[in-house]
C-alpha positions in Angstrom: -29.3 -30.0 10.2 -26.2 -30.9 8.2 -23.0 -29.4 7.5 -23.2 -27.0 4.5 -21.3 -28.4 1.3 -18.6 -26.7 -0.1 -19.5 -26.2 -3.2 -23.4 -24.9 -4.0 -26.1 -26.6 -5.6 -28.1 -24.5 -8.6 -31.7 -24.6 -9.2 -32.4 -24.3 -13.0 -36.6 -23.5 -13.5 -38.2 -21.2 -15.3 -41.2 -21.0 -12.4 -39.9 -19.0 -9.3 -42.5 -21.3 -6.9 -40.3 -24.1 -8.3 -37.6 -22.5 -7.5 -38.1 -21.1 -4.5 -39.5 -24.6 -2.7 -36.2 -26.0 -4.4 -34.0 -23.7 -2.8 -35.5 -23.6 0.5 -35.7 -27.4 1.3 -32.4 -27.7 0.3 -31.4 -24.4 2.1 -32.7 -26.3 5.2 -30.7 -29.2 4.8 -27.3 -27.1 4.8 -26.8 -26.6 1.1 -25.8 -23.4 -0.5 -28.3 -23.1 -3.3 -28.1 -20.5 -5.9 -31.0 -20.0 -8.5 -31.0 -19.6 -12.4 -34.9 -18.9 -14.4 -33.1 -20.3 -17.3 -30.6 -21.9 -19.4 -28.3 -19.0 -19.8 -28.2 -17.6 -16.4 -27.3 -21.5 -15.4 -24.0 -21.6 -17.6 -22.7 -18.2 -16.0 -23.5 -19.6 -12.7 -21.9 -22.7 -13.1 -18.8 -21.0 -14.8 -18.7 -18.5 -12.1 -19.9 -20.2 -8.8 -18.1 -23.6 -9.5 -21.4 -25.8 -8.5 -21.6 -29.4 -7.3 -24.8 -30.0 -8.3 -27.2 -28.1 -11.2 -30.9 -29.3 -10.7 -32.2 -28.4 -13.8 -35.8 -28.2 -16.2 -35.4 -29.1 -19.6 -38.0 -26.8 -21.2 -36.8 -23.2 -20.0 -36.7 -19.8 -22.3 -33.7 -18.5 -23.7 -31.6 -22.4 -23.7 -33.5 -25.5 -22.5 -31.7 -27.7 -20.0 -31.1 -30.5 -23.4 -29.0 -27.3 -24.7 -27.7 -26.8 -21.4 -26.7 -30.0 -20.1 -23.2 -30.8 -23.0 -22.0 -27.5 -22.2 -21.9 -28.3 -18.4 -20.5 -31.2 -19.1 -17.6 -29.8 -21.2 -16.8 -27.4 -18.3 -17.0 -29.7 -15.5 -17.5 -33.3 -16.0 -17.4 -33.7 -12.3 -20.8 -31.7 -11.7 -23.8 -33.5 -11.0 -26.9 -33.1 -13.4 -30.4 -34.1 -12.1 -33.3 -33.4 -14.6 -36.2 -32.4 -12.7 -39.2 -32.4 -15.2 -43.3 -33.3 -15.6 -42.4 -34.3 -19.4 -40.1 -37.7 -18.9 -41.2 -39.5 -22.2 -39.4 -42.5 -22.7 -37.3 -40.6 -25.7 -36.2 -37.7 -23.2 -35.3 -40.2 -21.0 -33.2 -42.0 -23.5 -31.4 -39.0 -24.4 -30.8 -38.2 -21.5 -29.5 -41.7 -20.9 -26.5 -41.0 -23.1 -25.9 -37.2 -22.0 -25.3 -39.9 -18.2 -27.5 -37.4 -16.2 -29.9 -38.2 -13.7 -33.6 -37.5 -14.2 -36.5 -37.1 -11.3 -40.2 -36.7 -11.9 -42.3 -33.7 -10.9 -43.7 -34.0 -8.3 -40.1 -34.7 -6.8 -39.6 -35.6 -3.4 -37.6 -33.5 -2.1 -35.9 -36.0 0.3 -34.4 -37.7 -2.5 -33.3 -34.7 -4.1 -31.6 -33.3 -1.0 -30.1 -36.8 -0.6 -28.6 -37.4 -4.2 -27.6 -32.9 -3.8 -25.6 -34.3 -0.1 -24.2 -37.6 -2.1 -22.7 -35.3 -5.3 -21.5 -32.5 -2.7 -19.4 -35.0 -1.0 -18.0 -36.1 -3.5 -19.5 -39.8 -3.2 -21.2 -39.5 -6.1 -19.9 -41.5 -9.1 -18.4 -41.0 -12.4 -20.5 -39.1 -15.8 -19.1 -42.8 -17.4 -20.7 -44.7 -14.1 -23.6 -45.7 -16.0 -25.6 -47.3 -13.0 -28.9 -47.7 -13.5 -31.4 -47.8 -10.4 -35.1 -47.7 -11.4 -37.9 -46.6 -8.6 -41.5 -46.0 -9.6 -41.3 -42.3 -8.9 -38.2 -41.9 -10.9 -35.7 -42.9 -13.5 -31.9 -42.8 -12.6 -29.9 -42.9 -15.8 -26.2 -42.6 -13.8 -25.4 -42.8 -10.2 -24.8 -38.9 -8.9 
């Protein structure tokens, strides 16, 4: 097992499974993981808990992770965004290209996820203006975390 980070990672989902297989895996692997079921509970915990890393769905009720994401951003530049979601059209992607977040495809694996959480916690991650783009066929990187 590794070392826990020092600074927790937040799951973003509206679905509590999703969540809770999020949060466990990562648990495992030495993270501090704190949930949100949507948008709004994510910016108080964010503001509050001082996260690395948000993993975060863009459709959830009450502020959708597009909504979401520029506010992180304008409180922490330094945190980490990866866009887990089912619903990566090449438009979303685009977007999310110039918001310089990171997006993964449902199903994730979780190996990656816990990797790229580890990279951001330790501060090896790069810049929001790093603008490195990796492409895999399960995924599509839009920055370097």
């Amino acid at each position: 097992m590794k070392s826990p980070s020092q600074r927790p990672v937040l799951v973003a989902d509206d679905e509590d499974e999703v969540r809770s297989v999020l949060r466990e895996y990562l648990e495992q692997c030495g993270h501090e993981v704190l949930e949100a079921a949507n948008g709004l509970e994510a910016l108080w915990a964010i503001k509050h808990k001082r996260c690395a890393v948000v993993v975060l769905d863009l459709f959830m009720p009450r502020m959708g992770g597009l909504e979401v994401i520029p506010q992180i951003q304008k409180f922490d530049p330094s945190i980490c965004i990866i866009v887990v979601t089912a619903h990566a059209t090449d438009e979303i992607v685009a977007q999310l290209a110039k918001l310089g977040v990171l997006v993964l495809s449902k199903p994730v694996a979780l190996p990656e996820l816990e990797a790229l959480a580890s990279e951001a916690c330790s501060g090896a991650h790069g810049s929001p203006s790093a603008g490195a783009d990796h492409n895999a066929p399960d995924h599509q990187r839009t920055r370097g975390c």
